[in-house]
Structure formats: structure tokens, C-alpha cells
N, C-alpha and C positions, 0 to 999 in steps of 0.2 A: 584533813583540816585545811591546807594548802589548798584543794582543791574548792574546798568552800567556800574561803575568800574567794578564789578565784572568780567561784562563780557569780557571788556576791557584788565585786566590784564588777564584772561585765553585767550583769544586770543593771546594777546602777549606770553603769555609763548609758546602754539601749533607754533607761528611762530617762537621764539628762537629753538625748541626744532625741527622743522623740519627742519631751515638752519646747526642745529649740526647735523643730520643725516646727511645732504647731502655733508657734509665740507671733505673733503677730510683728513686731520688733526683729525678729530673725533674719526677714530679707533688710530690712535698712543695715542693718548692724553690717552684713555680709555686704550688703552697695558699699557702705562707707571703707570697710577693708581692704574693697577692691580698689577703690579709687586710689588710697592711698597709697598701696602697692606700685601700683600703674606708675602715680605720680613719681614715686622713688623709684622704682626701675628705670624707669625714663630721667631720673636722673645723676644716677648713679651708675649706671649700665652705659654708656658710652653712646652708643649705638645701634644697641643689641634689642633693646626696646621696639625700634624701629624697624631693625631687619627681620626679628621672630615674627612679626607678626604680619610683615609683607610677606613670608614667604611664602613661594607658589604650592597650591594643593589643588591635583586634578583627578577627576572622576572617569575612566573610560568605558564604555560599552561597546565594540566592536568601532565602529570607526566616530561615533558617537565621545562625545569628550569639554565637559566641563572642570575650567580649569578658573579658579579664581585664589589671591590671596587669602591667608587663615583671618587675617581683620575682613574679608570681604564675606569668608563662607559664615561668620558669626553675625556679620550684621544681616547681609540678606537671606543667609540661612535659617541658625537659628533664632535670630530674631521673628522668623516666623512662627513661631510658639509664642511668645510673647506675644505678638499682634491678635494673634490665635484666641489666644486667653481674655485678652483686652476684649475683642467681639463677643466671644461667647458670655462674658460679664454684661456685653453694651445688650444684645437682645437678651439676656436676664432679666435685667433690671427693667424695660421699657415694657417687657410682656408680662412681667411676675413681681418686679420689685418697686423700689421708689421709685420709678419713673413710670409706674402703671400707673400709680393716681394723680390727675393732672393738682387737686389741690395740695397735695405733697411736692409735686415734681415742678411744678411753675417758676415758686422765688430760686431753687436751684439751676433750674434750665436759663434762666434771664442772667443770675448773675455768670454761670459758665460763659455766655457770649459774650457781655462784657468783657471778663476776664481774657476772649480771646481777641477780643478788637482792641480795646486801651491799649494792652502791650506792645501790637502790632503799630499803633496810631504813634506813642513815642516812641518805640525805637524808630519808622520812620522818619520823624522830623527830626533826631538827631542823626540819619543817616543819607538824609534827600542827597540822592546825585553820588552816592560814596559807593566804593566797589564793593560793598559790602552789605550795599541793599538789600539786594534779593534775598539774603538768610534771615527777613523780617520773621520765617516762623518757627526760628529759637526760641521766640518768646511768650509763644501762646499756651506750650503746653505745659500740666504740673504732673510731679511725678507722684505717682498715688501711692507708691513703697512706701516712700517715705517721708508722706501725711500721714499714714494709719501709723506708721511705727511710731511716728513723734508722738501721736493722740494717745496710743497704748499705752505709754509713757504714764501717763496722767489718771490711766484705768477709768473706776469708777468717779473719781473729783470734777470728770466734766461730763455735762448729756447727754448721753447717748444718740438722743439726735443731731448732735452736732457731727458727730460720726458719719451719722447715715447724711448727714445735710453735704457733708465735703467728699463724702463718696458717690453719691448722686452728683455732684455736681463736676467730677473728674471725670465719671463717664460719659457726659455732653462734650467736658474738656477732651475727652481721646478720639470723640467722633470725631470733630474739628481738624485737630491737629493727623487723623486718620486722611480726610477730605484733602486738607493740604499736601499730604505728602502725595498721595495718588493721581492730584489735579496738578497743584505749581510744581512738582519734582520732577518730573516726568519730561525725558527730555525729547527723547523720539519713539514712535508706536508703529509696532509691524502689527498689520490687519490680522493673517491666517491663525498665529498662537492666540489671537483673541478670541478668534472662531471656536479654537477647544478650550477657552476661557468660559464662552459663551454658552456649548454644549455640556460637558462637564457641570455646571453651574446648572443646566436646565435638570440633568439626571440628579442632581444634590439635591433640587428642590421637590422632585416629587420620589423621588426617597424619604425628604421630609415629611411630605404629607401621608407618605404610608409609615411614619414612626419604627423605619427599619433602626433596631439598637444594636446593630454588629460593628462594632468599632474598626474595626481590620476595612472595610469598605469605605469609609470615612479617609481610614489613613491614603489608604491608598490613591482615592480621589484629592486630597490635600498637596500627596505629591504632583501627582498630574499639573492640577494646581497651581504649582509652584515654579514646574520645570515651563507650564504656558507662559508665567506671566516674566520668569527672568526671560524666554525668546523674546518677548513682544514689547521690550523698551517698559513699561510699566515697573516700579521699584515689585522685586519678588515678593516682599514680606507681605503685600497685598494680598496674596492668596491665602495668608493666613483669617484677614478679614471677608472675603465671602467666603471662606469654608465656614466661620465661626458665626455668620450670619444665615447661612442657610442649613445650619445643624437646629434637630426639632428641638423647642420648647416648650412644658407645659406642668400642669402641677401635677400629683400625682393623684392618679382616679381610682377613685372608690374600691372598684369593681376590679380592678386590677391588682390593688392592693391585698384587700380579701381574698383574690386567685394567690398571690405569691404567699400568702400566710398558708395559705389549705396545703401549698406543694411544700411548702416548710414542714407542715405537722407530719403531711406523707410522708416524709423524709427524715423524721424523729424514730417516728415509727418503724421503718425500714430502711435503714442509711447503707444504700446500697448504691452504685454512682448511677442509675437509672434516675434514682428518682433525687438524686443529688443535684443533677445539672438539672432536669426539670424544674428544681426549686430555683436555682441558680438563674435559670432564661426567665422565670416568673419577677424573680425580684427586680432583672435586669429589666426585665419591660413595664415596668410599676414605677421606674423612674428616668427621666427622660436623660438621653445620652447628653444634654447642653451639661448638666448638672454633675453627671457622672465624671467626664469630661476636667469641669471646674475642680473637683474636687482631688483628681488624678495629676493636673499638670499644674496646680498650682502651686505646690514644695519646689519641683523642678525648674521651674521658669524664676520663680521669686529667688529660691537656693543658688541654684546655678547658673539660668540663662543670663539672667540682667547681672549678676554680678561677675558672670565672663565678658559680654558686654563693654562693662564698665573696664575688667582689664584692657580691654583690647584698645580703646577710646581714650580714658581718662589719661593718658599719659601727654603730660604736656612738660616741655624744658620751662624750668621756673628759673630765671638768671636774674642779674639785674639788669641785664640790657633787654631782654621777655616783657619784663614789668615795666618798663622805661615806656616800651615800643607798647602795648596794651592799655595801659594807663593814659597813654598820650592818644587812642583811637578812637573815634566814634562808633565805632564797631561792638568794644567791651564794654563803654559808657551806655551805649542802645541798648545790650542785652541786660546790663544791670538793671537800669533804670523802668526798661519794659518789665522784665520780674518783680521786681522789687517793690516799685511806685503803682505800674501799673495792674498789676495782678490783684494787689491791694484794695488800692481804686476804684478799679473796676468790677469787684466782686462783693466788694461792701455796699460800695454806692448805689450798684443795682439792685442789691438786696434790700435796702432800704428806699427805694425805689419802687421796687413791685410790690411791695407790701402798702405802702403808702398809697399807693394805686389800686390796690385791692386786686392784682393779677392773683395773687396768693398770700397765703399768711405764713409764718413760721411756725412750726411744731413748737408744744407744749414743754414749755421747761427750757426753750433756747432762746436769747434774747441778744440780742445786738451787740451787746461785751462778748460773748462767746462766737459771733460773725466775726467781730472786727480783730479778732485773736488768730482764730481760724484763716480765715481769707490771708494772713501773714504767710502760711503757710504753703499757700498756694503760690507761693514762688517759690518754691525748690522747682527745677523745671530744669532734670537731670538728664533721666536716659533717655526720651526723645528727644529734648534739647538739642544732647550731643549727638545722636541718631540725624537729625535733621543738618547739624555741623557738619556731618562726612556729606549728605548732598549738596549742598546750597554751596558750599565753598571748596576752589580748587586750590585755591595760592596756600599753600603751607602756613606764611604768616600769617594772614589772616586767619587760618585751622585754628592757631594757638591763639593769639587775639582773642577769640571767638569762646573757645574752651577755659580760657581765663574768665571771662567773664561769666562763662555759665558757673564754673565753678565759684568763683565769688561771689553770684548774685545767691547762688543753692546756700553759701554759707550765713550770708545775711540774711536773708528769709528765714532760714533752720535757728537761728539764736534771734532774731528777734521775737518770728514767732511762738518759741519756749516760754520766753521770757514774758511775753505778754501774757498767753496761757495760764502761766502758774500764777502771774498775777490776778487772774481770772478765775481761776480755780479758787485762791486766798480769798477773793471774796466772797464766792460763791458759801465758801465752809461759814464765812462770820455772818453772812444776810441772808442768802437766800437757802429754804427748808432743804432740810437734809431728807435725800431720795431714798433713805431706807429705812425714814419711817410714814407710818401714813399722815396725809394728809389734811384728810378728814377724818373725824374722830365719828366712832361711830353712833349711830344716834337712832334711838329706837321708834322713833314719830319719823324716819326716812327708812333706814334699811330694812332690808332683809333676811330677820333673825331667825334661828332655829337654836329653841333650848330657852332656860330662860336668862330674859334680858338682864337681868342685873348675876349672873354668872360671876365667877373671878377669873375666867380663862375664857379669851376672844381667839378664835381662831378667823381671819377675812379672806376669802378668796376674790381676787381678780379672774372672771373665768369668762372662756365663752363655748358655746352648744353647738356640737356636729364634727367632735372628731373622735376619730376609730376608740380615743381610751377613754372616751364619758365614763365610759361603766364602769371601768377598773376602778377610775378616781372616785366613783360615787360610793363602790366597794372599800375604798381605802376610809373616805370618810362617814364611813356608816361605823368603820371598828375603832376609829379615833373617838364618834360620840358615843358608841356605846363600852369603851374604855374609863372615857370622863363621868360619864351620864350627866346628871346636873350642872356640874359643879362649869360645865363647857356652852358658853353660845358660837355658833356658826356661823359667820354673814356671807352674804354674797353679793357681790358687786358685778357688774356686768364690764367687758373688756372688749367689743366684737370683731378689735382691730379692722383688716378692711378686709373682714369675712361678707359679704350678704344674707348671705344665709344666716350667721352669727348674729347679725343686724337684725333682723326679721324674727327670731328666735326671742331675741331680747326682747323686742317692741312686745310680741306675744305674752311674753312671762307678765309684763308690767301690766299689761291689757286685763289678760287672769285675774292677777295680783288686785285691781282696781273693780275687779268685781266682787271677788273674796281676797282677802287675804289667804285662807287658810288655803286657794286654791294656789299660790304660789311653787311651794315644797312639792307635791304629788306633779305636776305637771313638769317639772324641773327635772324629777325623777324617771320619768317615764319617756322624756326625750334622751335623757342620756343611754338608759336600756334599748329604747328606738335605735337611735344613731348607731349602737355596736351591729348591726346585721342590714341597715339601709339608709342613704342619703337623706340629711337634714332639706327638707324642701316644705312648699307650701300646703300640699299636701297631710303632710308629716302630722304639720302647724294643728290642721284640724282634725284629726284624727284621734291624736292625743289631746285636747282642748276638750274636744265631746266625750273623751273617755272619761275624763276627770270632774266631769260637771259643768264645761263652763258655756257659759251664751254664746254660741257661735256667731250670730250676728254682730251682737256687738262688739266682739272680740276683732272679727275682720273689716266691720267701721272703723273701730281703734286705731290698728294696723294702719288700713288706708288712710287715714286723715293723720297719720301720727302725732296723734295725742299725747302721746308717752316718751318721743323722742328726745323731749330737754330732758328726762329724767335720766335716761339711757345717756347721752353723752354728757350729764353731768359726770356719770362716773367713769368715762370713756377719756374724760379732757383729767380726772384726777389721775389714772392708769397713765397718760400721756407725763404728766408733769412728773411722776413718779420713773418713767424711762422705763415703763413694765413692756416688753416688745414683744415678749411670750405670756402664752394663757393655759393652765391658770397658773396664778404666781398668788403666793400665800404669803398673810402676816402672821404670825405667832405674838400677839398682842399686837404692838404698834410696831414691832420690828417686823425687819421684810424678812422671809426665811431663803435658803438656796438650797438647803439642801433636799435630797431624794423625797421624791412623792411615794412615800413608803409608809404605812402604819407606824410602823415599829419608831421611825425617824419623828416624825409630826409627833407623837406623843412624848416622846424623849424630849423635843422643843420645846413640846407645853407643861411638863414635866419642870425642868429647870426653871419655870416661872414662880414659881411658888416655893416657897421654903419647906415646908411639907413635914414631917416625922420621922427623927431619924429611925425609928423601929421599922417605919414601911417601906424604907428604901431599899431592902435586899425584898421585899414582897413587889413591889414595884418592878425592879430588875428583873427578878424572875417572871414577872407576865409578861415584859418588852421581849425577854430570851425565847419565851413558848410562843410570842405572837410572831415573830423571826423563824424561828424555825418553821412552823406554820406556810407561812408565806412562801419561804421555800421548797418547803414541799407541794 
């Protein structure tokens, strides 16, 4: 019995202890503990603050021998993971994410500049001629830990693109503030460590282009890396950034994907370690090591790097003669005011700016209350902040000056931006349409129904054509309508996100659709069977088109002159406002659904919509419990 608890409460702990790694909130929660630790060590600890963390720690190799303090082996050490991380996010996002489409990536990329020139621009004029100039770029950069943990905060009550808006726009922010540290820190350069800066760098990149995914080759190149660029005057954490810039990225391909599933099944079949690792080097090369990478070092760096970090840094003597002497500087007044005013400032005004100018527009559902909330928040501007604190400044007083101010400026931005926020969110709940129901109601002279139209159970897909589980889902909803039969209409809305293919897919259905209606459903169907065994392309387009009867000429007219396009981003700009980021994503009447794309699940939703016979609820149960096991089997 003892032993049961036992195992009960270790279970439970492993499950608290893995939804805190996965919590988005995890790393800020762990930044803020650190800091405050730091802060009361340092001042409650005498001295000891100061001397643990100067202490010397040296590395020897034969007459070979690096020797730096444990605050120095943290900052230039592992901060190189950190930095690491930061790159492999930056060419993510520019190759594969928000910053791949320029009409997404524009109002964010403009207001990122701003945000890094404004702060730069006051804190100099309140520091022209001061010793204390040069640390102008304390105040460029925001800490992204903890923007998302604040916005996590808030979950679903704010946009989801407001998310992707201020995380697009922190990785322009970490270019920048990357740029600065590499160009203005940098105090003296030895040529030859550059030379194997250089080579190193040349072998990184056409390793890239041969998509080698052995991680151990990486690392080891990373050290190299690392050990060039602290010889060569250049700050070391820099190698963290061209490792993380020249590690491959790309999405994952078809034909790749389909080989790691074949070595999966060989492997079901026979799980014997031959065909184990086979399966294993299949999945590994189906997805690219940037990714794998991301996924590996981000607990690590968020957990533990940035909040060792922050112990080792954040410890500043808080006296009253500290606060006298920082208070009365232009040094802690610049980094406030650059964070604070200017990050602001500079990141709304531009926003509203390049949209006004038509550089770009904002995403569907985010409006200018939710910038001007957000952009608050981009002055927390912590760990590189303080990161950039230890270069720029040698004089101690000034260290803490300096650190005063970051830290007072991170806490005025962190509560006003809340503040504003929830004030944003409150009005969002009393005015503007709630994201989890549709927004368009569905309408029979527009969509596209299956079943009949006046039904009492709507089930809506947001979906789009050409990925590996068409079929599954088209299998799922073949036993949901033949579950309901009548009594169920279907509709489908089109979602193509920034698929092309998905694009072209859709323009096609509407094309059909405008020839026959009844040509809609069958062609729909037969791309999704398509798609499970070969890539959605133009080809594809026509192949199934002529299968099902339709004109091909004027089908690929349609297409070309898109004809059909408002129709397809009507429902593309409703998916936007709704913050649907994934495809497809189902309504169960007007509500949005989350859970599992399972038969058994989708019918238990639509099920609960109807008040229904209490005699057929144990008959109901039992075909949801056969149709479960089913599926299991």
C-alpha cells in the first residue's frame, strides 16, 4: 500500500514537473527567482556574492590552459547556448516562419528597428559626453523569456497573433542587438583564430548543404568555434551564432517522411536493434537538425542557462547611498527612459507607421490596442541588457548604476505592460467577437455543405489539402457522417495558411465547385487519398479534376486569372480573425472544438449538442465504446 502512494506521488511529481518544463511561464518564473536570489545574496552575503563568483576556474590540456572566472566561464561560456538558440530561432523563423513571408514579416521587422534606434537615440542625449556613453546598447535589446511568459499569462483572452507579432519582432530585435555585440564590443582582433573561424565556418556550411544530421559533428565544430573566437578578441558567445546560422534548415520532405514511416513499420514488425536504428537515422533525417536542436536545448538554456545567468549578474548592493548615487545618474535615467519611453515609442509608432504606409498590414484579429499593450512590454530588456552591462562598463559604479536601471526599467515595463494588457484583454471579452465561436454563420447560398442543409448538427472544418493525414481525417469523417446520417451537415471552409500548394488546391476546389457544385465533395475526396502516397502539385490538380469530370480548361483559366480568390481568402481572413494557426480545426456547432481528431471524440461533441433520449444514451455509449475499440485495433 506504502509502496503505492509511493509510486503515485512520484508519478504525480514527474507529471507536475514535466507540464513546468513545457509551460511557457517556466523560464520567466525561474529568470525572476534568480534575480532575486542574486539580489539578496549580494546583499545579505557580505561579500561572498562577489568573491564566489570571481573565482578563478581553469581548464588544462598539456601546456594548453584556459583560465577564466566562474561569472566569466557563464557569460562567455554558457551563454554560448543561449546565443546558440537565439540563431537557430533567427534562421527558423526568416527560412520557415514569420519572417518567411515579407507581408507578415514587414510591420514587425520596421517596428523591431525602431525599437532598436529610439532607445539608443534617448539614452544618448541624456548621456552626450557622460562616461557612460558607450553602454548605449543596454537599451536596444527585449528579453523574449519574458514577453511570452507575461502573454502566457493572458493564454487565449489575447490574439494569437499578437504572440507571433512580438515574437517576430524580438528575433529582428536579437539580430541587432547580436550585430552590436560582435561589431561595437569587440575590443581587439587577432587575424590567425579568425582564419579557423573562417575554415571551420567554410566546413559548417557545406556540411549544411549536404544535410549531414549527426549532432556529435555539430558539437564538436561549435567547440572549435568557440575556443577560435575567445583567441581572437571577438566576444566567444559569437560562435554560438554562426554555429546556429550555418546549421541546415528546412521543412520536412515528403519522400523522407514516407521512408521514416516504411522503417517505423519494418520495425513494428521486427523490433530487433537493426531495424531499430534504421527507423531511428530515417526519422532523424525527415527532420532537420535546426529544429531537432530547438526542441533539445530549449528547456536547458530557458531552465537553467539564462537563469544561472541571471544569478551570476543580477546581484547588485541595493543601499541607500546605491539608489542616491543611480538615481542622481544619467546613466540609470538613459537606460530607463530608452526602455521604457523609447521601446514603446518606437515600436508602436512604427507600427502604425508602416501600415499607414502600406509597407504591411497587421494580422487578422490584432489591432492597435493589442500593439500599443504589447510594444510595453518590450522593455523588459534583461538578460542581454545585463549581458551587454559586463562589456560596455569597467568602473564598478557605474556596473551597478547601470544594473539599477536595467532592473527598474524590466520592472516598469513588466507592470505596466500587465496592466495595460488585461485592460485589453477586458475589452476585447465586452466588444470584440469571441475566437471560439465562428464568425460567420453558416449559410447555404455560400458554403460548402454535405448532408442536408437544414440538419440540427453542424459540424465546420477550417482545413487545407496536402498533408500526409488527408485520408485519415477524411476516414474519420466518413464514420462521424455515417454515425449521424441525416440528422449531420458538414461544411468546409478553406484555411491554406502560407501553404502554396494548399493555395492552389483551394483556388481548384472553388474552380470545380463553379462548374458543378456536385463536382465539389468527389474531388475533395480524392485529393486527400491522392496526397497520402504523393505530393499535392499542379500536376496532381489535374489529374484528379479529369478524374471527376471537370473542364479542365476552364478549371486552369480559373486558377490562372484567379477567379476564386476573394472567395478562398474570405475564408482564409475568417480562420485569421478566429487565430486558427493550425489545419484543420473543427467547429462542433458554433463552438470551436480542441479536442482529438478521433471519431469516437467528434461524435461525443456532437452528441452533447442535443438533448436526445434518455433510453438511447446507454445505446449511444455503446457504439462510441465499439467505435474506440475499433480504431484501436
Amino acid at each position: 500500500m506504502n509502496q503505492a502512494r509511493t509510486a503515485a506521488a512520484v508519478a504525480r511529481l514527474q507529471a507536475g514537473l514535466a507540464a513546468f518544463r513545457a509551460s511557457e511561464t517556466s523560464g520567466a518564473l525561474l529568470l525572476l527567482a534568480a534575480t532575486v536570489v542574486a539580489i539578496l545574496w549580494a546583499n545579505l552575503g557580505g561579500s561572498s556574492y562577489s568573491d564566489f563568483w570571481h573565482t578563478d576556474l581553469a581548464l588544462t590540456l598539456g601546456d594548453a590552459e584556459i583560465s577564466m572566472s566562474l561569472q566569466h566561464w557563464i557569460n562567455d561560456g554558457l551563454m554560448m547556448m543561449f546565443f546558440f538558440l537565439v540563431s537557430l530561432e533567427v534562421k527558423h523563423d526568416f527560412i520557415m516562419g514569420e519572417l518567411s513571408d515579407w507581408r507578415h514579416a514587414s510591420v514587425p521587422m520596421v517596428a523591431a528597428v525602431a525599437g532598436l534606434a529610439l532607445p539608443a537615440v534617448l539614452f544618448l542625449a541624456l548621456n552626450a559626453g557622460a562616461e557612460g556613453a558607450g553602454a548605449w546598447g543596454v537599451v536596444i535589446s527585449t528579453d523574449t523569456a519574458f514577453v511570452v511568459g507575461l502573454l502566457a499569462v493572458f493564454g487565449a483572452r489575447l490574439p494569437q497573433p499578437l504572440r507571433a507579432f512580438l515574437v517576430a519582432l524580438a528575433v529582428v530585435d536579437d539580430v541587432g542587438a547580436l550585430l552590436v555585440i560582435a561589431v561595437v564590443y569587440t575590443e581587439s582582433i587577432r587575424i590567425v583564430p579568425l582564419v579557423v573561424v573562417a575554415v571551420t565556418a567554410l566546413v559548417l556550411y557545406l556540411l549544411q548543404q549536404a544535410r549531414l544530421h549527426r549532432t556529435a559533428v555539430y558539437i564538436v565544430a561549435g567547440a572549435v568555434l568557440w575556443v577560435a573566437f575567445l583567441a581572437s578578441g571577438v566576444h566567444a558567445t559569437i560562435a554560438g551564432v554562426v554555429l546556429g546560422l550555418l546549421l541546415p534548415v528546412f521543412p520536412p520532405e515528403r519522400a523522407e517522411v514516407l521512408r521514416a514511416e516504411e522503417l517505423t513499420q519494418v520495425f513494428r514488425r521486427t523490433p530487433v536493434a537493426a531495424t531499430g536504428n534504421a527507423a531511428v537515422e530515417g526519422i532523424l533525417r525527415s527532420v532537420s537538425i535546426n529544429e531537432r536542436l530547438q526542441l533539445v536545448l530549449a528547456p536547458t538554456v530557458n531552465l537553467l542557462v539564462v537563469p544561472m545567468f541571471a544569478l551570476a549578474n543580477a546581484g547588485v548592493v541595493i543601499t541607500g547611498q546605491t539608489l542616491r548615487h543611480a538615481f542622481t545618474s544619467p546613466l540609470t535615467w538613459g537606460i530607463i527612459v530608452g526602455l521604457v519611453v523609447g521601446k514603446h515609442a518606437g515600436v508602436l509608432g512604427a507600427t502604425w507607421l508602416a501600415t499607414r504606409l502600406r509597407i504591411g498590414a497587421l494580422a487578422p484579429g490584432l489591432g492597435f490596442r493589442h500593439i500599443g499593450a504589447g510594444s510595453m512590454l518590450t522593455g523588459i530588456g534583461f538578460t542581454i541588457s545585463l549581458f551587454i552591462v559586463e562589456l560596455a562598463i569597467t568602473d564598478e559604479a557605474l556596473k551597478s548604476d547601470a544594473r539599477i536601471g536595467v532592473l527598474t526599467a524590466s520592472l516598469i515595463a513588466a507592470g505596466l505592460g500587465m496592466v495595460m494588457l488585461e485592460s485589453t484583454a477586458r475589452y476585447d471579452e465586452q466588444h470584440a467577437p469571441a475566437r471560439k465561436h465562428l464568425t460567420r454563420p453558416v449559410d447555404p447560398e455560400r458554403d460548402h455543405i454535405e448532408g442536408p442543409v437544414d440538419a440540427p448538427l453542424t459540424l465546420v472544418e477550417y482545413g487545407r489539402l496536402g498533408g500526409l493525414d488527408d485520408a485519415d481525417k477524411a476516414e474519420v469523417l466518413r464514420e462521424v457522417r455515417d454515425h449521424f446520417g441525416p440528422e449531420l451537415r458538414y461544411v468546409f471552409r478553406h484555411n491554406p495558411g502560407e501553404d502554396p500548394a494548399a493555395l492552389q488546391a483551394a483556388l481548384a476546389l472553388e474552380a470545380v465547385a463553379a462548374q458543378s457544385y456536385e463536382l465539389f465533395a468527389p474531388m475533395k475526396r480524392e485529393l486527400e487519398l491522392a496526397t497520402q502516397d504523393e505530393e499535392l502539385d499542379a500536376r496532381m490538380l489535374r489529374r484528379v479534376a479529369v478524374d471527376v469530370g471537370a473542364n479542365l480548361p476552364r478549371l486552369e483559366e480559373a486558377v490562372r486569372l484567379g477567379m476564386h480568390a476573394v472567395r478562398v481568402s474570405d475564408d482564409a481572413d475568417d480562420a485569421g480573425t478566429l487565430c486558427l494557426t493550425t489545419a484543420p480545426t473543427f467547429f462542433v456547432g458554433e463552438v470551436i472544438y480542441d479536442g482529438p481528431v478521433e471519431a469516437a471524440d467528434l461524435i461525443a461533441a456532437l452528441e452533447a449538442l442535443r438533448p436526445g433520449d434518455p433510453s438511447d444514451s446507454a445505446e449511444r455509449s455503446g457504439r462510441r465504446r465499439r467505435l474506440r475499440e475499433g480504431q484501436q485495433t
